[in-house]
VOPAGU-2260 file (C-alpha; in pm, 1 decimal, decimal comma):
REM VOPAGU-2260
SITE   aa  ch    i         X         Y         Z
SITE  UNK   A    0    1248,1    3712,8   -2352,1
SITE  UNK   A    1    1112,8    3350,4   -2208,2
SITE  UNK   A    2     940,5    3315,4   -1891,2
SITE  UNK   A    3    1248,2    3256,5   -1687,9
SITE  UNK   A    4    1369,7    3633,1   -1727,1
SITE  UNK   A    5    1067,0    3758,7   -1642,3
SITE  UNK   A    6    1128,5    3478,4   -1266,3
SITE  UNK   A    7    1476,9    3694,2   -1263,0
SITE  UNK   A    8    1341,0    4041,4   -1312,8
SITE  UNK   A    9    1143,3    3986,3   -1003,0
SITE  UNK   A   10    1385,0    3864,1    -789,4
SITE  UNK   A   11    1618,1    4164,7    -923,4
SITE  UNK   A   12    1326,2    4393,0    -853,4
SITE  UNK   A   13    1233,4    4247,4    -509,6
SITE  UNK   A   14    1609,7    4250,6    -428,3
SITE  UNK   A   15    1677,9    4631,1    -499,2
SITE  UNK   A   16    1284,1    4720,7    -328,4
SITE  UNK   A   17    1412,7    4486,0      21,6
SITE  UNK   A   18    1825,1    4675,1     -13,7
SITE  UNK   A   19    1950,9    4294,8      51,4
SITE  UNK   A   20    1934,2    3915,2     -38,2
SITE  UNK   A   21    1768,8    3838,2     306,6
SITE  UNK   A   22    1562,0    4019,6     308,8
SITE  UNK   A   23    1428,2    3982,3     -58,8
SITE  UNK   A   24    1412,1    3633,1      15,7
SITE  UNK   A   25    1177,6    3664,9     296,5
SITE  UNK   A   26     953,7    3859,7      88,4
SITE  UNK   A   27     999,5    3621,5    -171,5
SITE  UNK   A   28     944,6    3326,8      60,4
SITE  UNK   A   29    1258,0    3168,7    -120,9
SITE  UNK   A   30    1573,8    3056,1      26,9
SITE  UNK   A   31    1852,5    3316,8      76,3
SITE  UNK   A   32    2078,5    3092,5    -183,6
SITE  UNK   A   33    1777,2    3047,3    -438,5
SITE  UNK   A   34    1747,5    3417,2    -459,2
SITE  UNK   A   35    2161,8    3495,6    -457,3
SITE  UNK   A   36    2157,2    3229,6    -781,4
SITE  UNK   A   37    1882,1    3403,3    -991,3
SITE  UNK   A   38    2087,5    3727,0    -916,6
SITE  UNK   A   39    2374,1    3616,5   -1098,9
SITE  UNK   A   40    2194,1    3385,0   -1368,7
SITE  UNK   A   41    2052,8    3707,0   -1432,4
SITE  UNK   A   42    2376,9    3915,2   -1443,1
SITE  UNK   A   43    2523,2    3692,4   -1625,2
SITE  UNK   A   44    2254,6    3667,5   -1911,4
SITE  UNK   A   45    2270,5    4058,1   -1943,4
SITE  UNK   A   46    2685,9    4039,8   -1914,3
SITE  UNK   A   47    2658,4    4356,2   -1700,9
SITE  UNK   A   48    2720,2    4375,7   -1295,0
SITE  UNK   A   49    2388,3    4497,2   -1148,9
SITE  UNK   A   50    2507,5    4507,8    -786,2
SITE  UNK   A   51    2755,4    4598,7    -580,4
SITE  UNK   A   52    2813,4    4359,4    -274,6
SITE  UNK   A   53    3012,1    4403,3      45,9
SITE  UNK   A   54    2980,1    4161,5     348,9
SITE  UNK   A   55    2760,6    4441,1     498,8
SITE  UNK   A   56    2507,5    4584,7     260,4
SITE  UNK   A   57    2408,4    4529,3    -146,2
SITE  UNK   A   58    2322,6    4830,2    -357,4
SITE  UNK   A   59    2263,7    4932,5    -683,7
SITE  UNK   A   60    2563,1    5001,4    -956,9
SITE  UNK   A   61    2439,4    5256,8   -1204,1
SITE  UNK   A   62    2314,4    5042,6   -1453,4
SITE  UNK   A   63    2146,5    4853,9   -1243,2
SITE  UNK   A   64    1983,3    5122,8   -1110,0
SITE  UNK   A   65    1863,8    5227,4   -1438,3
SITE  UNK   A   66    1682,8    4863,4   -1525,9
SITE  UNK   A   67    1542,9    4901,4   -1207,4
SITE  UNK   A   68    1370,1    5231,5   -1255,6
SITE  UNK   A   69    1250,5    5127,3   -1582,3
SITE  UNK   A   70    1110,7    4772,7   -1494,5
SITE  UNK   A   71     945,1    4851,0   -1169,4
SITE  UNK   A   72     628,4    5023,6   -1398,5
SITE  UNK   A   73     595,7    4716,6   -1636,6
SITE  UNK   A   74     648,2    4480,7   -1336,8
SITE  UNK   A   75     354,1    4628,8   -1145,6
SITE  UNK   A   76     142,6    4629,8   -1445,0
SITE  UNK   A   77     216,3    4293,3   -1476,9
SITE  UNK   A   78     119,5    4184,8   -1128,5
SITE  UNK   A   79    -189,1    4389,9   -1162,9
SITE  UNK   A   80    -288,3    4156,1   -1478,5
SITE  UNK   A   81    -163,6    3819,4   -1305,2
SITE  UNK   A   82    -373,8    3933,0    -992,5
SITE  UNK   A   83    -673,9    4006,1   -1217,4
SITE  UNK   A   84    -664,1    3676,8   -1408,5
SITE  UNK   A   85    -683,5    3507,0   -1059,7
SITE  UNK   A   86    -968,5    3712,4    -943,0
SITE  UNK   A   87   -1139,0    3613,7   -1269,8
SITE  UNK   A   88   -1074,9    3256,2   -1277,0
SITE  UNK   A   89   -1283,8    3237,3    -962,1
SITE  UNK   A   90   -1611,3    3414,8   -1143,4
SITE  UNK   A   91   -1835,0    3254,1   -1348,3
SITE  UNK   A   92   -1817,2    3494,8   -1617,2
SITE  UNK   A   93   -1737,1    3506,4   -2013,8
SITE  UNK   A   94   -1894,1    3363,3   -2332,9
SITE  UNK   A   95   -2032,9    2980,1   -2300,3
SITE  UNK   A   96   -2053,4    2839,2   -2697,3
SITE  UNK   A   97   -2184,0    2570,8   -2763,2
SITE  UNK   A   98   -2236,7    2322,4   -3072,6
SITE  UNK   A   99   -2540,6    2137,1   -3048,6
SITE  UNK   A  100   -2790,5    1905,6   -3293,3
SITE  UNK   A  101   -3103,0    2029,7   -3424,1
SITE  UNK   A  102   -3303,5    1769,9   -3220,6
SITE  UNK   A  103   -3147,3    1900,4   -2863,7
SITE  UNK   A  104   -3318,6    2209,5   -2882,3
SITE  UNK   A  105   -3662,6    2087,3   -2812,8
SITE  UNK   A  106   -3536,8    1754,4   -2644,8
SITE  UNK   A  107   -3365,6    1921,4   -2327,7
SITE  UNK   A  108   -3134,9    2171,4   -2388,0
SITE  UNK   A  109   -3335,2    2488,2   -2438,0
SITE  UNK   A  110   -3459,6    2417,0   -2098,2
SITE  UNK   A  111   -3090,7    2376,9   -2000,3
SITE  UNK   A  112   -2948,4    2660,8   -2118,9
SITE  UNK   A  113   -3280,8    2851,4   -1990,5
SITE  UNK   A  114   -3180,7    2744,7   -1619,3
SITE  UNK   A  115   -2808,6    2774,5   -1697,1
SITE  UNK   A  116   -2872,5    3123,5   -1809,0
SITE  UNK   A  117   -3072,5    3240,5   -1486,1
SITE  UNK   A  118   -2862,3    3097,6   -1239,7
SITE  UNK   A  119   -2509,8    3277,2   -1390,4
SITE  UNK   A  120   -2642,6    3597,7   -1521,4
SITE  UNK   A  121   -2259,9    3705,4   -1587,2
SITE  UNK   A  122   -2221,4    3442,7   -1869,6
SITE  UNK   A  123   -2317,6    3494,8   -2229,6
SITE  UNK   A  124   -2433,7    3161,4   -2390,9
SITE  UNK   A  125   -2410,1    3138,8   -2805,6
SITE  UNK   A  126   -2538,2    2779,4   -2929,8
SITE  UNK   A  127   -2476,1    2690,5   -3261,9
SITE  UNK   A  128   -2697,8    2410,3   -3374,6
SITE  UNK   A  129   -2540,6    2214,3   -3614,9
SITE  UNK   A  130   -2525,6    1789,8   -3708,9
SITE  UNK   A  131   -2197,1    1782,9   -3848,2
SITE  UNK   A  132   -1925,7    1658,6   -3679,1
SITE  UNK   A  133   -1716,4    1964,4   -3482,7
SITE  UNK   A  134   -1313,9    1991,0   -3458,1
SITE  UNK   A  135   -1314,4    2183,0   -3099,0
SITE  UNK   A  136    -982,8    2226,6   -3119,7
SITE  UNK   A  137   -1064,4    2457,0   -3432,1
SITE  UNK   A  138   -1381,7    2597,6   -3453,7
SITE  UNK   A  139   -1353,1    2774,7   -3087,2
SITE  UNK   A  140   -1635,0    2598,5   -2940,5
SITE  UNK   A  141   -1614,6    2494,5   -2551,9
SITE  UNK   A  142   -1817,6    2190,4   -2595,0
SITE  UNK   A  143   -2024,3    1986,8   -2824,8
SITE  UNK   A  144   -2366,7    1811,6   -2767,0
SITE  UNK   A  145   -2352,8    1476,5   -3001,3
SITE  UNK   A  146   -2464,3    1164,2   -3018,4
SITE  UNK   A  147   -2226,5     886,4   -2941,7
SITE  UNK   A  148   -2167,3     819,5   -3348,0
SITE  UNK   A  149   -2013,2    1138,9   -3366,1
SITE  UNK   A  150   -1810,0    1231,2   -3061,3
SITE  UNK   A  151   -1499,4    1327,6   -3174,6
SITE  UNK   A  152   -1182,2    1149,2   -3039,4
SITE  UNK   A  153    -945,3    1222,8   -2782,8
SITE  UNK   A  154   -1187,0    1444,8   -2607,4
SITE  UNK   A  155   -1401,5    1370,8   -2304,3
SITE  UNK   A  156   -1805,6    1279,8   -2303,9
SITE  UNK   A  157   -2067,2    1357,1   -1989,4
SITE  UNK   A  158   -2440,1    1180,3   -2085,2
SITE  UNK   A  159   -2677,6    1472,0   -2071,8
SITE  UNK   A  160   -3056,4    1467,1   -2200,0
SITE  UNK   A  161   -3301,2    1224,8   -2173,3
SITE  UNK   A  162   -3241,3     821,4   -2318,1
SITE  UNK   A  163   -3368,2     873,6   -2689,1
SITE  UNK   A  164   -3635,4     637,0   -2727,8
SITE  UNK   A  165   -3666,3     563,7   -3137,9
SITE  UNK   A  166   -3973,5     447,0   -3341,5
SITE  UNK   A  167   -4006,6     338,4   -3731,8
SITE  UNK   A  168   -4364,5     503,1   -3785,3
SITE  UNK   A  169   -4561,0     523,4   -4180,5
SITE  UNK   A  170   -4884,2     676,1   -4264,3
SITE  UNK   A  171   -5208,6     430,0   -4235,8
SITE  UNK   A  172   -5259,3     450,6   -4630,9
SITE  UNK   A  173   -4898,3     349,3   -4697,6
SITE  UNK   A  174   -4959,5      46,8   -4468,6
SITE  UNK   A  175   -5224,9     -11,4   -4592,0
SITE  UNK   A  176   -5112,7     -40,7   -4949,8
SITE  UNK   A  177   -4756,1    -174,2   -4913,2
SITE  UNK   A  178   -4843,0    -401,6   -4574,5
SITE  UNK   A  179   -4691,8    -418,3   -4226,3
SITE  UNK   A  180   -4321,9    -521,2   -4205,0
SITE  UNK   A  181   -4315,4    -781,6   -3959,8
SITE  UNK   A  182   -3925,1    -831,8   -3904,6
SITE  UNK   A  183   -3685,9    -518,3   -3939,1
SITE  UNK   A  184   -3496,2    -682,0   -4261,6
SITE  UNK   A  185   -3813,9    -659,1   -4381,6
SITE  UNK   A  186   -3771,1    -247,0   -4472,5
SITE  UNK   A  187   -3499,4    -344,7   -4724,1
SITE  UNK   A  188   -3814,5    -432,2   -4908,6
SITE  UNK   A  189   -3988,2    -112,1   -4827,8
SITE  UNK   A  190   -3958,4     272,8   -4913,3
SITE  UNK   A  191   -3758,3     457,3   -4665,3
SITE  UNK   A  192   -3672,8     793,8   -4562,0
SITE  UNK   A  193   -3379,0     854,8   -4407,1
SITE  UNK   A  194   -3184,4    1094,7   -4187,1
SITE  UNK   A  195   -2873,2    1245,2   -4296,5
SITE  UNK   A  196   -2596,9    1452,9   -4036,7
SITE  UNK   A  197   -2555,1    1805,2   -4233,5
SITE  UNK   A  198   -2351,8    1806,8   -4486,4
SITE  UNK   A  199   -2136,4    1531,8   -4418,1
SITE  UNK   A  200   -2297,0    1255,2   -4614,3
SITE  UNK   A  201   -2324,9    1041,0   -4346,0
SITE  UNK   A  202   -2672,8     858,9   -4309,9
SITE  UNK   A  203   -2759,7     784,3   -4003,8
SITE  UNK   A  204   -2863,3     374,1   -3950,4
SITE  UNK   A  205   -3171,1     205,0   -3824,7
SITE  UNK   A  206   -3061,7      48,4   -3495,0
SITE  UNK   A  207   -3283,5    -289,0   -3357,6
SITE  UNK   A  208   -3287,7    -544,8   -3127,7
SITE  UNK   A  209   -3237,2    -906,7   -3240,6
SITE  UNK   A  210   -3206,6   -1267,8   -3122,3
SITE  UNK   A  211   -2849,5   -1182,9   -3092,6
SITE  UNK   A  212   -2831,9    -835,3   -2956,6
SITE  UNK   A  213   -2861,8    -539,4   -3072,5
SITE  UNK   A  214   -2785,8    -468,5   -3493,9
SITE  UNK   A  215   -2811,4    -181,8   -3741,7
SITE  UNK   A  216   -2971,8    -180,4   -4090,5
SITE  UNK   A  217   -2907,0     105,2   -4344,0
SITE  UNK   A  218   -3165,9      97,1   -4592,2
SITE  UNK   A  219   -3157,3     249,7   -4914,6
SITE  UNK   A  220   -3363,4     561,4   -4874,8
SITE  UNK   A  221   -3594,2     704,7   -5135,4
SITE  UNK   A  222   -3577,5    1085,3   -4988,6
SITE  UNK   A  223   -3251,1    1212,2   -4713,4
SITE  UNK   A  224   -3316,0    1545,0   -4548,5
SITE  UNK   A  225   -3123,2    1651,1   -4234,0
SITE  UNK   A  226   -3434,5    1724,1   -4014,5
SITE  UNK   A  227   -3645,9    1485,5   -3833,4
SITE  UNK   A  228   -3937,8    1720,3   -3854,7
SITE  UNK   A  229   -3902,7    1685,4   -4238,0
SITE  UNK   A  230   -3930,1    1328,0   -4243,3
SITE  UNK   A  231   -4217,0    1341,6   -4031,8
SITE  UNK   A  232   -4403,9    1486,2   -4343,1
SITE  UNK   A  233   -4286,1    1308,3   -4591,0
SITE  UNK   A  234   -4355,0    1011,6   -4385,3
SITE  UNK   A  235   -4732,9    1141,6   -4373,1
SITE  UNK   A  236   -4730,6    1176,9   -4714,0
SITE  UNK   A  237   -4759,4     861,9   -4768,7
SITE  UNK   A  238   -4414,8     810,5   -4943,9
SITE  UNK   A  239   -4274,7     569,7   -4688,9
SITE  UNK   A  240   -4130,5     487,9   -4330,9
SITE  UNK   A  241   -3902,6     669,7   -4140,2
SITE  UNK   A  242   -3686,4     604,4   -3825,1
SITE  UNK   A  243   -3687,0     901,8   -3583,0
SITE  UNK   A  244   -3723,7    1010,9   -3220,0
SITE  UNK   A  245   -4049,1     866,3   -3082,5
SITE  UNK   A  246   -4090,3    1219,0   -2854,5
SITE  UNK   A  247   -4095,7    1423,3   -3237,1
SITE  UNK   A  248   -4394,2    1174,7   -3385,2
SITE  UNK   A  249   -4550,0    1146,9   -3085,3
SITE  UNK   A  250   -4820,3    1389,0   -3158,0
SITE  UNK   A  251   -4882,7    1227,1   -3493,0
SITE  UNK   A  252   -4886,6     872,2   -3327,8
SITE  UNK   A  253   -5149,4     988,1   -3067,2
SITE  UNK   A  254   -5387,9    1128,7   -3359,8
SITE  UNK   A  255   -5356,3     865,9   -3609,5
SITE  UNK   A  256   -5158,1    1015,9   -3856,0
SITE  UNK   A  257   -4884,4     830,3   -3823,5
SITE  UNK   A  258   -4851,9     428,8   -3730,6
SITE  UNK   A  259   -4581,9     280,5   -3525,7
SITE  UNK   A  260   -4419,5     -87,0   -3655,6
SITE  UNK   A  261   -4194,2    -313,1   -3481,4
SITE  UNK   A  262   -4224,0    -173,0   -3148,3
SITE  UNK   A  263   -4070,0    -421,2   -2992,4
SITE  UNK   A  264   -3767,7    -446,0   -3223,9
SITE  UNK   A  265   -3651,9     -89,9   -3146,2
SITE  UNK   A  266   -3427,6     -41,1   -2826,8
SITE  UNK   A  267   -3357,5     331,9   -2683,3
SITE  UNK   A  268   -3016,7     464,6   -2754,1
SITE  UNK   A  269   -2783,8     605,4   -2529,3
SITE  UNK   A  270   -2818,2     981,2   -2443,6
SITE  UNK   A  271   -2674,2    1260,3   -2603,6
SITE  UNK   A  272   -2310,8    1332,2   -2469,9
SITE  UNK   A  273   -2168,4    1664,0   -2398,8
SITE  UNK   A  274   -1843,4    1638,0   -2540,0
SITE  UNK   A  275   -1510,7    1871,8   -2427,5
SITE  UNK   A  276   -1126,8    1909,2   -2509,5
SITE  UNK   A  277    -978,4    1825,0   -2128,2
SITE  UNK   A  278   -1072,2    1848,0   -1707,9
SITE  UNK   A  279    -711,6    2111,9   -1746,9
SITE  UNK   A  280    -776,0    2461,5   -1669,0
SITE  UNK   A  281   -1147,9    2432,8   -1751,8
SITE  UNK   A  282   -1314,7    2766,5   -1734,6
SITE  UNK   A  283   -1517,9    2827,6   -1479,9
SITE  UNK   A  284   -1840,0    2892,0   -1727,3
SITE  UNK   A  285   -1782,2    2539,9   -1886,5
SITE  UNK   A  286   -1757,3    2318,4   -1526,0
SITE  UNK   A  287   -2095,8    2573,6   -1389,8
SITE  UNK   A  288   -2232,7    2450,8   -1735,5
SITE  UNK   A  289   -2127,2    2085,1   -1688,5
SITE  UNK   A  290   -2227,1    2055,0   -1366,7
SITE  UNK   A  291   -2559,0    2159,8   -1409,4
SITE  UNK   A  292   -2616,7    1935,9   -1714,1
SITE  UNK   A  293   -2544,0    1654,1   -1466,1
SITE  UNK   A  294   -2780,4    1787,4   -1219,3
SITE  UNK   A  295   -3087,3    1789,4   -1499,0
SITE  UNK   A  296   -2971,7    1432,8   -1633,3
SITE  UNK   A  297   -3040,0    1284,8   -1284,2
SITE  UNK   A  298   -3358,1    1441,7   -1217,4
């Protein structure tokens, strides 16, 4: 049965409750005609007569009074649920899930969903870190922290989270054996570690400032690994440089350990973006979450 018999069956039921078009219309806030027409479209569907109608008064024929008896139950159960589902869209209630980087975490949303959390005690949040790249139609997620290489298309981005400042830091002993790049296409020459999103295979590049604008290298890396803090070590290994999130080395940058190069080559990138399907029939959870992310990324 589509949705427009279940439009009839009310206007039947409403009808046979009120003992007259009129009045069923009233109820119905519908036009005396408008509820006369879905009578018959209805009749006429079920090829059976389901009143009888004099110039004075409208009642039930048998049959009709039969359907009536045994759709007035489901009807009201049906209402019930309708009514529910609008008492519910107004709460701030369900499961929030989330897909989010590694690097987030630390960055800004733990504190996030922390606040998020306290403030709607009704919601469960699940976060999922991940780097890959996420189909939100599929995988059942509400929204997707990314950076702005791997927002996915057709959906819609809100900057969240700090700017990402980004440094190319090596050990002092590496330096000091292999020397101190002085342009960025110097590190073709160099050994680098690199950072690699999950399993996709997808490196990510080394982004600098030029005489032209900005411009991205990708050099040929001697070790990949998927997490910055990894790099970090092998980087004070001595085995190389690495390009990563200044905020991650700077406790290695303060001590020594590790040695910043071409500071003034490397611009900040854009913030993360929390990415969603559509503004349609958002749940209430996802806007509470949205708006609050906005409300952190200004302060």
């Amino acid at each position: 049965m589509n949705r427009g018999h279940f439009g009839d069956i009310r206007v039947f039921l409403e009808v046979a409750r009120q003992g007259g078009f009129r009045a069923a219309a009233q109820q119905l806030q519908q036009a005396p005609a408008s509820v006369s027409e879905a009578v018959q479209r209805f009749e006429d569907r079920l090829g059976v007569r389901l009143f009888e109608r004099s110039t004075r008064s409208v009642s039930l024929t048998p049959i009709g009074q039969q359907l009536y008896e045994r759709s007035l139950p489901a009807v009201a159960e049906l209402e019930d649920a309708l009514e529910a589902i609008d008492e519910e869209k107004d709460k701030v209630t369900g499961t929030l899930r989330l897909s989010a980087p590694y690097s987030a975490g630390p960055f800004f949303l733990d504190e996030l969903i922390a606040q998020f959390a306290t403030q709607f005690s009704d919601v469960d949040v699940e976060v999922i870190y991940n780097d890959n790249k996420v189909d939100l139609i599929s995988s059942g997620f509400d929204a997707a922290i990314r950076s702005n290489t791997l927002l996915a298309p057709d959906t819609h981005a809100v900057p969240v989270g700090p700017e990402l400042t980004m440094t190319v830091v090596a050990s002092p002993d590496y330096l000091e054996r292999k020397g101190r790049p002085e342009q960025s296409t110097d590190l073709l020459d160099y050994d680098t570690i690199g950072y690699k999103f999950g399993s996709g295979g997808l490196l990510a590049p080394w982004v600098f400032e030029g005489v032209t604008g900005t411009f991205s290298l990708q050099p040929d890396p001697k070790i990949v690994a998927n997490d910055m803090r990894a790099l970090l070590r092998y980087a004070k290994s001595g085995l190389g440089l690495t390009y990563v999130y200044r905020e991650i080395a700077r406790t290695d940058i303060d001590d020594g350990t590790l040695v910043e190069v071409l500071k003034d080559q490397v611009p900040s990138m854009p913030r993360y973006s929390l990415n969603y399907l559509s503004k349609r029939n958002m749940t209430r959870r996802l806007r509470a979450f949205i708006d609050l992310a906005r409300q952190q990324t200004r302060q």
